[in-house]
Structure formats: C-alpha cells, structure tokens
C-alpha positions as CSV (number, residue, x, y, z in Angstrom):
1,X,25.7,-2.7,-7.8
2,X,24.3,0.4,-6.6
3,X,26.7,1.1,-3.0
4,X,23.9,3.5,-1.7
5,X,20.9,1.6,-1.2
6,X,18.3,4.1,0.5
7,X,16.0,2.7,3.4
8,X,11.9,3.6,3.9
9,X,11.1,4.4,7.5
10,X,7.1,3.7,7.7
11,X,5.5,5.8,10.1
12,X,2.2,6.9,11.0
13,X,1.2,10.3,9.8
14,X,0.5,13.1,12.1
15,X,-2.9,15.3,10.9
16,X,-1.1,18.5,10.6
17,X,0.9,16.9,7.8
18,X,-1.6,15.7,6.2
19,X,-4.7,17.4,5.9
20,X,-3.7,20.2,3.7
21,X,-4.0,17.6,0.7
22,X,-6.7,15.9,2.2
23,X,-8.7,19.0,2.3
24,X,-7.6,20.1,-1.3
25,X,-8.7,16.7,-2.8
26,X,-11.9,17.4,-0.8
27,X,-12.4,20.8,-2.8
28,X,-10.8,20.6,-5.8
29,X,-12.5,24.2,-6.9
30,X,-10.7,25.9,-4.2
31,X,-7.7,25.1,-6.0
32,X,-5.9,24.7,-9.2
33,X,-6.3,20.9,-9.3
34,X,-8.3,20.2,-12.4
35,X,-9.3,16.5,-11.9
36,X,-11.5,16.1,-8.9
37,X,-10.7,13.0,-6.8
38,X,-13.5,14.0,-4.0
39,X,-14.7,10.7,-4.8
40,X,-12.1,8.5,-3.9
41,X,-12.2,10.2,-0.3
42,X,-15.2,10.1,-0.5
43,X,-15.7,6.6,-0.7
44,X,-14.0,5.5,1.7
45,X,-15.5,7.4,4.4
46,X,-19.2,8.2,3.8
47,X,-20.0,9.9,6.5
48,X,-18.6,12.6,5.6
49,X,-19.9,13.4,2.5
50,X,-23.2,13.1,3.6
51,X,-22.0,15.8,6.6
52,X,-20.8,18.0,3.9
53,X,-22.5,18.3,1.3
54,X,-25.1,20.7,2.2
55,X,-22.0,22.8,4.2
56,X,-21.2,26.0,1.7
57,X,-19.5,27.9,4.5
58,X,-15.8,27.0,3.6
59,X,-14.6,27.6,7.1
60,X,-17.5,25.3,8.7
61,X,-16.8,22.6,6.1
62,X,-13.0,22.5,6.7
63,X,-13.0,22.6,10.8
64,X,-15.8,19.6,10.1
65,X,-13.4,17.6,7.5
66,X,-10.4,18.3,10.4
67,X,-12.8,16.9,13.2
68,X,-13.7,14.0,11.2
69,X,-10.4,12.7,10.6
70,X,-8.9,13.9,13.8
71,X,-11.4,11.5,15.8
72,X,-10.6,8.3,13.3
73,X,-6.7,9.2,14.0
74,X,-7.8,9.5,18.0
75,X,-10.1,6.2,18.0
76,X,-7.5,4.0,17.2
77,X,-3.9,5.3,17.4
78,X,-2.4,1.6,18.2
79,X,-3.9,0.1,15.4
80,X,-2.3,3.1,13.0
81,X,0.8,2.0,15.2
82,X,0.5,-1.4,14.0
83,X,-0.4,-0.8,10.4
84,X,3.0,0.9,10.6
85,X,4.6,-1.4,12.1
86,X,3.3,-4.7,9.8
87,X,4.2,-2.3,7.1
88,X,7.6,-1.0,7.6
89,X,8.5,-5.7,8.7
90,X,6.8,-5.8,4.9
91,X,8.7,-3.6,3.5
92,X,12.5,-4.6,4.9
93,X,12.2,-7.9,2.9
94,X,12.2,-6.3,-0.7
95,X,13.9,-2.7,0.0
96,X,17.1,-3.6,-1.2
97,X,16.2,-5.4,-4.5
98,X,13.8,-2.8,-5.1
99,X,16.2,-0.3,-4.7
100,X,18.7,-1.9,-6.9
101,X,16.2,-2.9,-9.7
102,X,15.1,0.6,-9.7
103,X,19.0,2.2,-10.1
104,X,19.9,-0.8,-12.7
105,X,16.5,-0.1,-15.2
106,X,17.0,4.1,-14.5
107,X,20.9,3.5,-15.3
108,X,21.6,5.9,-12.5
109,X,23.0,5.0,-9.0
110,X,21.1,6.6,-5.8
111,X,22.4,10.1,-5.1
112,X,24.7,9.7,-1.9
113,X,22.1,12.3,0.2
114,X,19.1,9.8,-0.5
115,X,20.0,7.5,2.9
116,X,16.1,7.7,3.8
117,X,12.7,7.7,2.5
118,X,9.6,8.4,4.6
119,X,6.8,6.6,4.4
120,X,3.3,8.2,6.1
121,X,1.0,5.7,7.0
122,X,-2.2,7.6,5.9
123,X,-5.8,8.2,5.8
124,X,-5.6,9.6,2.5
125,X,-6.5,7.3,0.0
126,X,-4.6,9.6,-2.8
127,X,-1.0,8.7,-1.3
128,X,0.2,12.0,-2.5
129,X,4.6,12.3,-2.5
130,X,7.1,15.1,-1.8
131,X,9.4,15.2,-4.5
132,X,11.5,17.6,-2.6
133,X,11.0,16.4,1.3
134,X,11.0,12.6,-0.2
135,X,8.0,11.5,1.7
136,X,5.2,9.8,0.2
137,X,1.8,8.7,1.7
138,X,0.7,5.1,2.0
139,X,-3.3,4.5,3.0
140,X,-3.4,2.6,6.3
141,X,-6.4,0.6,4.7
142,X,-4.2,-1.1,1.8
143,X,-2.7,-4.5,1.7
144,X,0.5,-5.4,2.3
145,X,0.9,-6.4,-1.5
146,X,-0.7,-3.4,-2.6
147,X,1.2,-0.9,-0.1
148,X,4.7,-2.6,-1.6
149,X,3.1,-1.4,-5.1
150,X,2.6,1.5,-4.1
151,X,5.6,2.7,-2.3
152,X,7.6,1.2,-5.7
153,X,5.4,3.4,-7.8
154,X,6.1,6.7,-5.2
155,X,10.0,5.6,-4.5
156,X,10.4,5.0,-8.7
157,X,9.5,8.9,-8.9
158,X,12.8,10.4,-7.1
159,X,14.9,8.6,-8.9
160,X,13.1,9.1,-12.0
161,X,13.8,12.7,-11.2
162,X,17.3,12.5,-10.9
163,X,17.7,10.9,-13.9
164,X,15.8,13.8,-15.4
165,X,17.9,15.9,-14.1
166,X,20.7,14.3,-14.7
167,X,19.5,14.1,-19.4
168,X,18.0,17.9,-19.2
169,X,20.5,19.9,-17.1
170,X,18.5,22.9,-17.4
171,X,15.8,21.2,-15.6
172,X,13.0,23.6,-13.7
173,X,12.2,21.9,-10.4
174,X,9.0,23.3,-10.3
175,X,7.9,21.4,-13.1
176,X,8.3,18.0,-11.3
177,X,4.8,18.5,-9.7
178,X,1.3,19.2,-11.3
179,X,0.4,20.5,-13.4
180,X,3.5,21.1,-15.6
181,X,3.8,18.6,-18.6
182,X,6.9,17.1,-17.4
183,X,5.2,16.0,-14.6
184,X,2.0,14.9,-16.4
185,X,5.0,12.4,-18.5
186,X,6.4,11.2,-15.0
187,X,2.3,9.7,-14.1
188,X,2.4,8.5,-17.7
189,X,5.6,6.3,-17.8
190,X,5.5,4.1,-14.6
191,X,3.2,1.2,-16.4
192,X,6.1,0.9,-18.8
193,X,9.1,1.3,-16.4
194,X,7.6,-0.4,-13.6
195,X,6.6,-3.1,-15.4
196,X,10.1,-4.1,-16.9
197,X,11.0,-8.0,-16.2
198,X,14.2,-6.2,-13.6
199,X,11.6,-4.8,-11.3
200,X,9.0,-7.5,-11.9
201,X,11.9,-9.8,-10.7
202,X,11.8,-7.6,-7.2
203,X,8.7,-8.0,-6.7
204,X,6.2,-9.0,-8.8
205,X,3.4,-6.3,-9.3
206,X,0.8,-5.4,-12.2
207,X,1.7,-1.6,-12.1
208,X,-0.3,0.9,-13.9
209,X,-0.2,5.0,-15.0
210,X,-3.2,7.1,-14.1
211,X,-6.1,6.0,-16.1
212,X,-6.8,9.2,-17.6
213,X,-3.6,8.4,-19.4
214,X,-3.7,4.9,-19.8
215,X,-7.2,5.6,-21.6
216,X,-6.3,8.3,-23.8
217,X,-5.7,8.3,-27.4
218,X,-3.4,10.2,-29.9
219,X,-4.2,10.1,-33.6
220,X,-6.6,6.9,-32.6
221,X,-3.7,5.4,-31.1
222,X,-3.4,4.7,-27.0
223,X,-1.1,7.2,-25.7
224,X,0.9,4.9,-23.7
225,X,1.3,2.8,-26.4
226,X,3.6,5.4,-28.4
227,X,5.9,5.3,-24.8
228,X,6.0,2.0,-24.7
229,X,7.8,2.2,-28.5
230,X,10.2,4.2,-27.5
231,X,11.3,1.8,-24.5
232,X,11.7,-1.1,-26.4
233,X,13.2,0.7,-29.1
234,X,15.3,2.3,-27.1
235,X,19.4,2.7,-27.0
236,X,19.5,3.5,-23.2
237,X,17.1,4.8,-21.0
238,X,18.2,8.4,-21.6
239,X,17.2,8.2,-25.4
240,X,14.0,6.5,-24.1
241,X,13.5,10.3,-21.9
242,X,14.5,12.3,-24.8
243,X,12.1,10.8,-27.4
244,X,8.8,10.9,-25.0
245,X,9.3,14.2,-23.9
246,X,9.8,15.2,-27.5
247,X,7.0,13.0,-28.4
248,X,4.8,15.0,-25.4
249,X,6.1,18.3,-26.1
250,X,4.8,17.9,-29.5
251,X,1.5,16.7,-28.7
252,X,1.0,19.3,-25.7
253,X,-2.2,20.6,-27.3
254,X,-4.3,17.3,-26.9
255,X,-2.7,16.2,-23.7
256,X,-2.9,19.5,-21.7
257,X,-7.0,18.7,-22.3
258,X,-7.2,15.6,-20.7
C-alpha cells in the first residue's frame, strides 16, 4: 500500500488560466497543433461560432472569444462555485482507491512531492493537463460519472510519467507533451491501462484513447490492439513500456501521419 496517497482540490478556474488553450483550440492554424478541435468548442457554445466566423482580424476575434467566455464566467459564478463544490464531495469518495489502483497497476508508489492535484473546473470542453504544474481541467458541464472518468484518465498521466521516467532514465521532459511521439504513446495506452480489472474495481468506467488512435491501423491491424499484446503478455509493467515504445519507435513513419 501506497503511504502517499495524493488528494485533488476541485476548483473553479479563473479566465486568465484558461483561455490561452481555449483560444489555441479556437485557431489551431495559429499554432503548431495539427488536429483541429474547433469543433468540440464549438459545439458547445454556438454563438460564438456564428460571431466569428466571418472575424479575420486576429486581435478582434480573440478580445471577442475573451468577452464571450468572460460574461458566461460572470453570469453565473455560484453555479461554477457549486459545480466545484458537488465535484470535489464526488470526488473524495473514490480518491484513495483510485490513487492506490493507479500506484498498484503502474508498480510505482506516488512520488512523496505529489500531496496535491488541482482540478479546474472549466469551460473548456478539451480538459487540457499540466504535466509539470499537475493541474488538469475538468468541463463544468460533465456528469459527475463522467468528470470521475475523466480526472482518472488526467491523474493516470503523472504517474504514468514517473514511471517513464523511472524505465528510461534519460528521459527528455519536453517530450511528455504534444507533439513528441512519447507523448502521442501516453494518449494511446490509457484504454488498455485504464481499463485493467484493478482500476475498474475503483471505479467502474469504460475508458477510451483518442479516437484517431483507437481507429487507426498498422499493417491492417488496429493499432491499439498490438498494445494491448504486449500488456497481457507482459512480465511487469516496465517490459510492457519498453516493447510499445519499441513497437512505436519503429512504426514512427505511419503514426507521425495520423
């Protein structure tokens, strides 16, 4: 049993913090981000793609997007304050099992400077994380079912990390975020880790990868499914690390175009 057993503190996000990714999910072409998620913003609030999209002035269109979401923030800032709040009572109930499951099925005990996690109760439908600042966004609109989902899914990534670390000592930092390949294999892995019977015991939760990797193919085989091998074939959780990110390296090529 894992002695450290990190807590989540939910609470609600300030616009400052939060509207730098907001705004580069918005415009994906002002940015290195290849896949564009506009939509997913997008369809959630409506209004204000039918504000922008005849806007090409980049400085109009961004003081309109910071406008937008500065007045839903403004509109209701006790209901935010509850979302938190019914979160965070959500939350407490499963935080240590989580946290336990997720040490036991990684085979690596919670680094003694991980005490807290932050959660941001959001208008960004993305929930985008910090690796480094271990903060994650959670979208104010979710269920409670579906915001425990995803803050497993978020938490299961800095621990993941440190695992990394822990089998490749030489480890570049930089490469746990988009749009290095070891960080395209950390979005590819959590339907397989997340879904082992430990962590389904915790809570039980259909957890999934991103699509455009769930969907994908190698050799007219479903990339995942080649992961998925090498977990249940594997002698410890390191050797199930070492052989996908051989296994990715390889195949760098077709999965760099997806």
């Amino acid at each position: 049993m894992n002695k450290n057993i990190p807590r989540v503190e939910f609470k609600v996000a300030k616009l400052n913090e939060i509207f730098p990714a907001i705004h580069k999910f918005l415009n994906p072409e002002q940015s290195n981000w290849i896949w564009d998620w506009s939509d997913r913003i997008y369809k959630e609030y409506p209004w204000i793609k039918n504000k922008l999209q005849n806007v090409k002035d980049r400085r109009i269109r961004k003081d309109m997007e910071y406008s937008f979401f500065k007045n839903i923030i403004e509109n209701d800032k006790n209901g935010f304050e509850n979302r938190s709040k019914l979160f965070q009572k959500k939350w407490n109930r499963v935080n240590d099992s989580i946290m336990n499951a997720l040490s036991d099925v990684l085979e690596i005990k919670w680094s003694k400077t991980d005490k807290k996690f932050v959660a941001r109760v959001s208008l960004n439908p993305i929930c985008p994380r910090d690796i480094h600042k271990r903060n994650f966004d959670i979208f104010y609109k979710k269920g409670t079912h579906e915001m425990i989902g995803t803050s497993i899914h978020e938490i299961h990534h800095f621990i993941y990390f440190e695992k990394w670390k822990e089998v490749f000592p030489g480890a570049n930092e930089k490469e746990f975020d988009y749009p290095h390949l070891v960080w395209k294999l950390s979005e590819m892995v959590p339907k397989i880790i997340l879904n082992d019977q430990r962590v389904q015991k915790a809570f039980k939760y259909q957890f999934g990868s991103y699509k455009i990797y769930e969907e994908a193919k190698i050799d007219g085989k479903p990339l995942l499914s080649y992961l998925q091998d090498f977990y249940d074939n594997r002698k410890d959780f390191s050797d199930f690390l070492r052989k996908s990110w051989k296994f990715v390296n390889k195949r760098r090529r077709e999965i760099n175009k997806l």
